[in-house]
C-alpha positions as CSV (number, residue, x, y, z in Angstrom):
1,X,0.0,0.0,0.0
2,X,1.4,3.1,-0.9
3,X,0.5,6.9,-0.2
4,X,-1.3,7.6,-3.2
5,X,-3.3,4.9,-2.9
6,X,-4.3,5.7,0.4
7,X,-5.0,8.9,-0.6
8,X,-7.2,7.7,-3.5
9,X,-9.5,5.5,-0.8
10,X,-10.0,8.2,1.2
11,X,-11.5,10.5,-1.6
12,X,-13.4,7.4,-2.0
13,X,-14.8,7.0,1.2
14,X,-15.7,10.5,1.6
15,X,-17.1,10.5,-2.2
16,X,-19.1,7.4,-1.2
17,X,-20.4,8.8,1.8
18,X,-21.8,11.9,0.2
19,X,-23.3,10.2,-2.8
20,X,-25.5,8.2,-0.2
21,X,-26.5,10.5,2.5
22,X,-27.6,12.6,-0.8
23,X,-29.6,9.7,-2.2
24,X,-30.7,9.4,1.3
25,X,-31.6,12.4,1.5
26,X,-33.9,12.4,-2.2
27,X,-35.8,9.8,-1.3
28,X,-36.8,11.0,1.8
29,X,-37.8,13.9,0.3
30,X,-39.9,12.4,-2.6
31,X,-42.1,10.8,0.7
32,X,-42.8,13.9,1.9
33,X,-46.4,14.7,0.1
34,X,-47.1,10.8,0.5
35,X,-50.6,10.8,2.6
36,X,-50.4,11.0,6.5
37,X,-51.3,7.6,8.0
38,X,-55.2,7.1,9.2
39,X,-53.4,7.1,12.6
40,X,-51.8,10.7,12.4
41,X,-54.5,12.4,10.7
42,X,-54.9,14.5,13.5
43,X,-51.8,15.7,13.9
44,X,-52.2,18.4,11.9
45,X,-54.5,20.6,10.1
46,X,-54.4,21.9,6.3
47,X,-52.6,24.8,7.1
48,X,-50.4,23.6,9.3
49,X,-49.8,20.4,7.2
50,X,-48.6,22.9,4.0
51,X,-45.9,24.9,6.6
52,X,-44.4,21.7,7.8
53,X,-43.9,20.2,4.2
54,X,-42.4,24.0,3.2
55,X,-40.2,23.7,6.6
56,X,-38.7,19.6,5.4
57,X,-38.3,21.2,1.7
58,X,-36.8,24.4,3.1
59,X,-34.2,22.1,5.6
60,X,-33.5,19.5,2.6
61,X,-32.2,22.1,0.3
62,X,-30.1,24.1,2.8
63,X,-28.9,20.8,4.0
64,X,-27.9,20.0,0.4
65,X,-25.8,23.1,0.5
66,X,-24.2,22.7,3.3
67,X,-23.0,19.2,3.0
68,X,-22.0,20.0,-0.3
69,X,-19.8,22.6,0.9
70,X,-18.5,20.7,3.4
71,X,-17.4,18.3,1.2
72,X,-15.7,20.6,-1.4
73,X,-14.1,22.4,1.4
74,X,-12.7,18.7,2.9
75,X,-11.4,17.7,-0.6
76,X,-10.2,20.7,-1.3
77,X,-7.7,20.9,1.6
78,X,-6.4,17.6,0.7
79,X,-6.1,18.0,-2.9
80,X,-3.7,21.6,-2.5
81,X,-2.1,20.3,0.8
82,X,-3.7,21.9,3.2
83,X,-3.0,20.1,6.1
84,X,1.2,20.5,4.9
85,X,0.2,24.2,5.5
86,X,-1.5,24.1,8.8
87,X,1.1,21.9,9.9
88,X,4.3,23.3,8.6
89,X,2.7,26.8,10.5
90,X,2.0,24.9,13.7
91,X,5.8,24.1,13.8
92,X,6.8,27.4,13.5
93,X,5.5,27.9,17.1
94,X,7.2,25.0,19.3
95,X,9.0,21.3,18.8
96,X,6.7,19.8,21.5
97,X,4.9,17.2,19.7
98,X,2.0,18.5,22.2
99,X,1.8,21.9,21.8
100,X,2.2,21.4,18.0
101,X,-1.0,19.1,18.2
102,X,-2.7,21.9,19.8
103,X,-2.3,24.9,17.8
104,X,-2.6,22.3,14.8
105,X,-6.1,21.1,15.6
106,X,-7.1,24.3,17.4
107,X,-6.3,26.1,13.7
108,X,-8.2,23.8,11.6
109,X,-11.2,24.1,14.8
110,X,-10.9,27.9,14.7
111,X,-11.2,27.7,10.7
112,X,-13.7,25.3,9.9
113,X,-15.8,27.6,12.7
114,X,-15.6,30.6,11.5
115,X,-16.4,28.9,7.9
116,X,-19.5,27.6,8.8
117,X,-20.9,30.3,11.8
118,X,-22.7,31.7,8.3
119,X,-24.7,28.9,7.7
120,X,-25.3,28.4,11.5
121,X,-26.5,32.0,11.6
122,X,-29.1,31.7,8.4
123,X,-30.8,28.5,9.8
124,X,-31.1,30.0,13.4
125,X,-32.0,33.8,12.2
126,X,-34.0,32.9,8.5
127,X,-34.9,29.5,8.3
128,X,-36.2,28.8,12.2
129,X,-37.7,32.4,12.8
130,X,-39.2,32.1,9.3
131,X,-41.1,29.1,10.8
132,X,-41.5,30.4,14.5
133,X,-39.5,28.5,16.1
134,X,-35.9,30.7,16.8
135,X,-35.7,32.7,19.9
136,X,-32.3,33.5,20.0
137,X,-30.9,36.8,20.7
138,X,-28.0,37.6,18.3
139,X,-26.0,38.2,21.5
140,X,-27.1,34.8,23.1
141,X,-25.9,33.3,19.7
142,X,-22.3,34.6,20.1
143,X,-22.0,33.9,23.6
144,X,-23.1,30.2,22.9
145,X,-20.0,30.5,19.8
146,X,-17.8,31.9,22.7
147,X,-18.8,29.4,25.2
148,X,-18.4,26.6,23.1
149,X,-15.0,27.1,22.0
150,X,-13.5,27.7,24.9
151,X,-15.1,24.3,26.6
152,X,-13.6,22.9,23.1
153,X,-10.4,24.7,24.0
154,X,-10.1,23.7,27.6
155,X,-11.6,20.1,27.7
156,X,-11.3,19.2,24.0
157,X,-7.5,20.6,24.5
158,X,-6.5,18.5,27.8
159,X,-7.8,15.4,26.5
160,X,-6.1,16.1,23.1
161,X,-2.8,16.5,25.4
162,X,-2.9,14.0,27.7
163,X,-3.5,11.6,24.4
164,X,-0.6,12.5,22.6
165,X,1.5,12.9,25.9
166,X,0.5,8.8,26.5
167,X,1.9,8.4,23.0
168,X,4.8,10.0,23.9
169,X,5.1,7.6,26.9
170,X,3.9,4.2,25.8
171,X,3.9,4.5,21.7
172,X,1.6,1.5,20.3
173,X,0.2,1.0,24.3
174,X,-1.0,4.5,24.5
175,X,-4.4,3.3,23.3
176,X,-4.8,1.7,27.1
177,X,-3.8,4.9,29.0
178,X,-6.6,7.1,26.8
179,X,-9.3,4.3,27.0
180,X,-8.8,4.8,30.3
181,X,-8.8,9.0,30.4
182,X,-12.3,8.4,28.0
183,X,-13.8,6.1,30.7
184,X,-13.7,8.5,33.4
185,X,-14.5,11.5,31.1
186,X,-18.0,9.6,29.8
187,X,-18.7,8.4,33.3
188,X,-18.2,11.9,34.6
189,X,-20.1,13.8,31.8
190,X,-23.2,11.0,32.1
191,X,-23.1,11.8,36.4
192,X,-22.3,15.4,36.2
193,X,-23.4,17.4,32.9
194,X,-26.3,18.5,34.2
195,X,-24.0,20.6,37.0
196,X,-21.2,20.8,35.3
197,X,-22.6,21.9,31.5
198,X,-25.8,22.9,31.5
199,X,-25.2,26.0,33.7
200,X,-23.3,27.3,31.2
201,X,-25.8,27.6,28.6
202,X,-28.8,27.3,30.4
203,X,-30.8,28.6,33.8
204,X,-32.1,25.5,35.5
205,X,-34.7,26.0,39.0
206,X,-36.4,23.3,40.8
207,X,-39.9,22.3,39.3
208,X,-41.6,24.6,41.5
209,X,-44.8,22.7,44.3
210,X,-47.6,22.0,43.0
211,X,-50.3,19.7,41.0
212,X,-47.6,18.7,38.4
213,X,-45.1,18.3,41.0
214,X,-47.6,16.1,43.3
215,X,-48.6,13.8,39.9
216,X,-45.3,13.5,39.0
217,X,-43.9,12.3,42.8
218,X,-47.0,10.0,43.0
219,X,-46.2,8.5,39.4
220,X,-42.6,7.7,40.5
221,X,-43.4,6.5,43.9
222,X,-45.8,3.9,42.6
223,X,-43.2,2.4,40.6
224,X,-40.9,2.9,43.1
225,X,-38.6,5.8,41.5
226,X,-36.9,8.1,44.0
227,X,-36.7,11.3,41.9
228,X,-36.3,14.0,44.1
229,X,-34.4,16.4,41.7
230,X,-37.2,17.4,38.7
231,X,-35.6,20.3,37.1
232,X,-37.2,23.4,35.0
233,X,-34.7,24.6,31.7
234,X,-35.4,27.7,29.9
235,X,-35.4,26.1,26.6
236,X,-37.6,29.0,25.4
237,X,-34.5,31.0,25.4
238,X,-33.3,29.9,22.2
239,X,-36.7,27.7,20.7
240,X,-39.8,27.1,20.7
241,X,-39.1,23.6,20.4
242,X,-40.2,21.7,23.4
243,X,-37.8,18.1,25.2
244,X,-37.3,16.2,28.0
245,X,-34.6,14.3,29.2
246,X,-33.2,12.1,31.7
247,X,-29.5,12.4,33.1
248,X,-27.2,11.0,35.7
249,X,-27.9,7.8,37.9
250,X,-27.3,6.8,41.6
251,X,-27.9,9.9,43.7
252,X,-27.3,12.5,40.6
253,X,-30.1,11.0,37.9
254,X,-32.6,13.8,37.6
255,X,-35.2,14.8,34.9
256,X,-35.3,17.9,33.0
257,X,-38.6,19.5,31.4
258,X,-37.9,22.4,29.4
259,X,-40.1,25.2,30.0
260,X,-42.0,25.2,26.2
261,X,-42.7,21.5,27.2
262,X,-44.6,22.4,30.3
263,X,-46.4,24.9,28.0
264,X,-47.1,23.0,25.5
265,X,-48.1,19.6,26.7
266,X,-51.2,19.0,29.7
267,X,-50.1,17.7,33.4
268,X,-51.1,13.8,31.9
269,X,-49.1,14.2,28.7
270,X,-46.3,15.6,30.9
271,X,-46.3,12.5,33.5
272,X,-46.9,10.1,30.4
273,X,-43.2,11.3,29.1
274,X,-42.1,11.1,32.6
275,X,-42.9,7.5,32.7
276,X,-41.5,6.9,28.8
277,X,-38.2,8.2,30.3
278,X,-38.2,6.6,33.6
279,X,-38.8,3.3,31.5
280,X,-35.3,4.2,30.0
281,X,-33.8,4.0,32.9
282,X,-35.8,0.9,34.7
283,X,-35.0,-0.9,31.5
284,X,-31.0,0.0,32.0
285,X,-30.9,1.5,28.6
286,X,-28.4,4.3,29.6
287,X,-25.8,1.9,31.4
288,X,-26.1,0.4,28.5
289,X,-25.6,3.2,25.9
290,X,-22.6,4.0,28.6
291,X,-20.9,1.0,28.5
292,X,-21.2,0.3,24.8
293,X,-19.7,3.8,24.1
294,X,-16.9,3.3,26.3
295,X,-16.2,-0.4,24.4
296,X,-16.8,1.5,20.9
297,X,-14.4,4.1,21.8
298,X,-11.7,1.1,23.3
299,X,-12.1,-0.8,19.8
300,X,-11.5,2.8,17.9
301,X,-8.3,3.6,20.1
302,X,-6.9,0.0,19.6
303,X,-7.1,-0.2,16.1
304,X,-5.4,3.5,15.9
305,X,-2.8,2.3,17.7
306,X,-2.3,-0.3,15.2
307,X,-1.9,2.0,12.5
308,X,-0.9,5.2,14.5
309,X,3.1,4.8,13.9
310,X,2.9,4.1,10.1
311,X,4.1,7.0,8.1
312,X,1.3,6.4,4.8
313,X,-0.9,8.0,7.5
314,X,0.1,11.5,7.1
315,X,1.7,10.9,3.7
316,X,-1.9,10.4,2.5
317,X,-3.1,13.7,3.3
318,X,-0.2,15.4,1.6
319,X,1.8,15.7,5.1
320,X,6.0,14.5,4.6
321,X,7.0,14.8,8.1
322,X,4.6,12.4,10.3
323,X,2.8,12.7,13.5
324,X,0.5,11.6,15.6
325,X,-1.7,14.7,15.4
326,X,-1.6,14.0,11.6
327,X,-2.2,10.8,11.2
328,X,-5.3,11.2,13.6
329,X,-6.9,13.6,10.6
330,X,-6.0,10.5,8.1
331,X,-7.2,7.6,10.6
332,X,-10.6,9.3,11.5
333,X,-11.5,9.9,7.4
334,X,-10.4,5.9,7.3
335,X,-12.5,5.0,10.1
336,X,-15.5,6.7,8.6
337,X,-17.0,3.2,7.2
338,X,-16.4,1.8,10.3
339,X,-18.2,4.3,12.2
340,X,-21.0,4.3,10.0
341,X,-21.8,0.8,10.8
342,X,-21.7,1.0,14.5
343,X,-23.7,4.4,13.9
344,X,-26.1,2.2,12.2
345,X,-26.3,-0.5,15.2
346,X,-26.5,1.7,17.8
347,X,-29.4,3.4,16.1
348,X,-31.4,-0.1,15.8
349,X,-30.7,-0.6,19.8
350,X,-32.1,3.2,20.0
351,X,-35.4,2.8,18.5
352,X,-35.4,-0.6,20.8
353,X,-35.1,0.7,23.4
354,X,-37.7,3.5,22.5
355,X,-40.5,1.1,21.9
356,X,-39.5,-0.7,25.4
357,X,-39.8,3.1,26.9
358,X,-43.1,3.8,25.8
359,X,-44.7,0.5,26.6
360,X,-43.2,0.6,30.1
361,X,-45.2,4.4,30.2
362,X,-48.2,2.1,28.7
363,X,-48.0,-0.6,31.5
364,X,-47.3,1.5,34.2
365,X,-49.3,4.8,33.6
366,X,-51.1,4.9,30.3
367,X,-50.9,5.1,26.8
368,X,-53.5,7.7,25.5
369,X,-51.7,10.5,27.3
370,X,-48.1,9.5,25.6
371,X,-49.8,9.4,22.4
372,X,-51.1,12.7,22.2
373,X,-48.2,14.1,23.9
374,X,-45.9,12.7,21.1
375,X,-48.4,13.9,18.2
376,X,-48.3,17.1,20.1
377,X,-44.2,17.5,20.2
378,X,-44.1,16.3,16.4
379,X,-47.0,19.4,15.5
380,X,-45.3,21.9,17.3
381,X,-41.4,20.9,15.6
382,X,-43.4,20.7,12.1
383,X,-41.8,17.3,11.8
384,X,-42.3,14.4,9.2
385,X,-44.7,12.3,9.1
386,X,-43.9,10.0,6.3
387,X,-40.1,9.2,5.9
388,X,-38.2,6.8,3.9
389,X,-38.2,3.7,5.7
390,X,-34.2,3.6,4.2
391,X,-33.6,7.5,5.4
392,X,-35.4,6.3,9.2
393,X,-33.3,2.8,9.0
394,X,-29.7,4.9,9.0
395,X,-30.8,8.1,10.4
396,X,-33.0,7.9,13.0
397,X,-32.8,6.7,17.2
398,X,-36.0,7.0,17.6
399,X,-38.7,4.6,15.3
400,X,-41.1,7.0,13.7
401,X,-43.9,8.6,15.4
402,X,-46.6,6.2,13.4
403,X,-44.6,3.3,14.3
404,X,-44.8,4.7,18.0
405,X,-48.6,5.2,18.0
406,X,-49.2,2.3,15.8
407,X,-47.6,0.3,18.3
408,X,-48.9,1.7,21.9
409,X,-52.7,1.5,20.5
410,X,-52.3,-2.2,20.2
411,X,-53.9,-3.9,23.2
């Protein structure tokens, strides 16, 4: 195997990979005037029917645009030697294999953000508020750019370091020293975002007394649930767009209702998602999302160490003097296909694990309240109703929302 032909697969690999997320894409969109299941005929009115079909057509072609771009930005960076560039400057600065990692990735970061802020800023600004659903301030927008990058910088940073410092070390062992950093990083973020994160972004207050409050504490207790901490977020800061979700376990799980929830959905709708995501937890779905994360991440770290040391790695993007930095660019557009596959298994254990959710809600609560709640969230996100059962097979975690209703009214 030589450079070149490395080089040539991974044109290939990206070429491949936009040709069928674009096919993908088409024949999702030639389902979307197909007629609205019998089941979901309710969901929404004409009117409302015609903005949701303008919101997928608007979303398919800006996506279209801004894949494309990504890709023709991606291939041309390694067709004129772009990463040579970024990393013969990086040098310039130090001879610590370390800091040159840094200012290496934290250049290309830097780059690829400020290329694509424009397109972050017409969908949030144009395409949502066109439909009603931004409610982002212009200033909340570049605080959430600020914040993000420096977490990125800091935490994205240290990990980077400690990784290449462990290759340093160890060389082809390093793999066991940053499964290891991972692990405790994923096991922290799943106990802890919700303190540690969240705050950053987000105002979170106790789910203040009351009827909700009292339905939801009598739900859990008769399925024996200790929630204590039911959290409020002000989602409406930045959409309309209404969630829930579940975080943490032991003494730090807690559930989060975002305020446009609470607005939108009825106190029985509200306990009915409750009980959908305490059924994710009772069923052990997030130790198990945990633990096969940190295994997929162990399996992607030993096979980079495999392939780490080789030289082709960074020849192949058009880089003569090797490095680990380097070849992790060349090893993560090689792992793509790779990815894609366990992307596409973790997605079937997703919309498992959904169906399991929803009938533990159905057994444990009841199943007309989930139903309506769910037709309500997909109304109020404009969302489709008729996808491409290929598009839903490698895109979505969660089955479809006539799959979901389809299967709870069964008795």
């Amino acid at each position: 195997m030589t450079a070149t032909a490395l080089f040539y697969i991974i044109l290939g690999i990206l070429s491949v990979n936009f040709i069928v997320d674009k096919v993908l894409d088409a024949l999702n969109a030639k389902h979307y005037n197909d007629p609205v299941p019998e089941e979901l005929e309710d969901v929404f009115d004409a009117e409302a029917y015609k903005t949701s079909q303008a919101y997928k057509k608007t979303n398919y072609r800006f996506g279209l645009v801004t894949s494309t771009f990504s890709l023709v930005l991606t291939l041309a960076f390694l067709l004129f030697d772009g990463f040579e560039y970024v990393d013969t400057f990086a040098r310039t600065f130090s001879d610590s294999p370390i800091a040159v990692a840094l200012i290496f990735f934290g250049i290309i970061m830097l780059g690829s953000d400020i290329l694509t802020t424009p397109f972050s800023y017409y969908r949030t600004f144009v395409i949502e508020a066109r439909f009603g659903f931004n409610k982002t301030t212009l200033k909340t927008f570049v605080l959430d750019k600020l914040k993000g990058l420096l977490m990125t910088a800091i935490v994205g940073g240290g990990i980077l370091a400690l990784i290449v410092w462990f290759y340093q070390l160890t060389k082809t062992q390093f793999w066991v020293y940053a499964w290891g950093l991972i692990t405790v990083f994923t096991v922290v973020m799943n106990m802890f975002y919700a303190r540690l994160i969240v705050p950053l972004f987000n105002k979170q207050t106790p789910l203040e007394a009351g009827s909700l409050r009292d339905k939801i504490s009598e739900y859990a207790n008769s399925v024996g649930f200790t929630l204590d901490k039911i959290f409020v977020i002000d989602g409406s800061k930045r959409s309309s767009k209404a969630n829930a979700y579940f975080s943490g376990f032991g003494r730090e799980k807690r559930i989060t209702l975002y305020d446009t929830l609470i607005d939108d959905l009825d106190e029985e709708e509200i306990v009915a998602v409750l009980a959908h995501e305490v059924g994710h937890y009772k069923k052990r779905h997030i130790i198990f999302n945990l633990i096969a994360s940190i295994l997929l991440a162990g399996i992607m770290l030993y096979v980079l160490a495999i392939f780490i040391s080789n030289p082709l790695l960074s020849q192949a993007i058009g880089v003569e003097t090797p490095s680990f930095h380097v070849g992790l660019i060349a090893f993560g557009m090689l792992y793509a296909p790779i990815s894609e596959l366990t992307g596409l298994l973790m997605n079937w254990f997703s919309r498992t694990f959904e169906y399991q959710a929803d009938a533990y809600a159905k057994q444990t609560y009841k199943a007309a309240p989930l139903v309506s709640s769910l037709k309500k969230l997909s109304k109020n996100s404009l969302s489709n109703l008729t996808p491409h059962p290929a598009y839903v097979f490698v895109h979505y975690s969660h089955p479809t929302l006539w799959q979901r209703v389809k299967k709870l009214k069964q008795s």
